[in-house]
N, C-alpha and C positions, 0 to 999 in steps of 0.2 A: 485535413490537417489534424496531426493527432494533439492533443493535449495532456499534460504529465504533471501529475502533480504529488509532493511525498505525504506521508497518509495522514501524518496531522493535519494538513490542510485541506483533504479531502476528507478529513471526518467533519469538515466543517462547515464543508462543502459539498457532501451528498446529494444532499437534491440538484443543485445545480450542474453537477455531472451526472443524474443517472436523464435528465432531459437534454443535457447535451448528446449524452449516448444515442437516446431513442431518435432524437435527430439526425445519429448515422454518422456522429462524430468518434472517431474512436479516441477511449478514454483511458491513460496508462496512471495507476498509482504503483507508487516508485517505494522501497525502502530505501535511504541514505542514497537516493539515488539511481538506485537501481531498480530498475521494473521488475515487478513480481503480479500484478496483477493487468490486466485490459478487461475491461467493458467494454460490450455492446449489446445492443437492442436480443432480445432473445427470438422474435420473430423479424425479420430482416424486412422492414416495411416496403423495398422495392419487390422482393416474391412472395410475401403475404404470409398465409400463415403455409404448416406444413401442411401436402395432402393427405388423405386418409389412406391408410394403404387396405382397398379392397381386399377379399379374397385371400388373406394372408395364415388362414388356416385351412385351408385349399386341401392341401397334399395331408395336414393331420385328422379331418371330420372325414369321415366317411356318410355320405348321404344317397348314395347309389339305394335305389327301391323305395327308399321313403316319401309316404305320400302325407302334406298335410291334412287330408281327410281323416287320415288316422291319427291323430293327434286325440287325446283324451280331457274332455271338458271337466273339470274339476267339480264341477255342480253338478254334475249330473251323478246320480249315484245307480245309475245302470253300467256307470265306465268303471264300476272299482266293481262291481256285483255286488251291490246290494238292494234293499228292498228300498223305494221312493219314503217308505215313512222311518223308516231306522236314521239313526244320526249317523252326522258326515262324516269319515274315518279324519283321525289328525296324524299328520306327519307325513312323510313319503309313502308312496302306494308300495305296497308287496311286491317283492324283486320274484319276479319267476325261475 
């Protein structure tokens, strides 16, 4: 059963409607009357929350030949060629 109430009384009544909503009550505030707005629960406690959508850059990365072995250890200062006792470079490594 929905509940309507016009907005002065639902400014004064806030809390009491947004735990009505989360209850899966749907909640109508009205101007003069008329409905301009509905509440409800933003995750819909009967399907929970939304899933994650997997794989949704799928078709834009390209990862065909990449291997994490090759992946470059930021500490190590053989992955950027430099000497083990030189300082660490700062900032992104050198674009080839």
């Amino acid at each position: 059963m929905a509940v309507q109430m016009n907005i002065a009384e639902a400014k004064a009544k806030l809390s009491e409607l947004v735990a009505r909503a989360e209850a899966g009550e749907e909640v109508v505030i009205a101007r003069d009357g008329v409905p301009v707005v509905v509440m409800k629960p933003a995750n819909d406690a009967a399907s929970g929350p939304r899933p994650r959508r997997v794989g949704f850059l799928k078709d834009v990365v390209d990862t065909t030949g990449w291997n994490p072995d090759w992946a470059m250890d930021d500490d190590d200062p053989a992955d950027w060629g430099l000497d083990a006792e030189a300082e660490p470079p700062r900032g992104p490594p050198p674009k080839e």
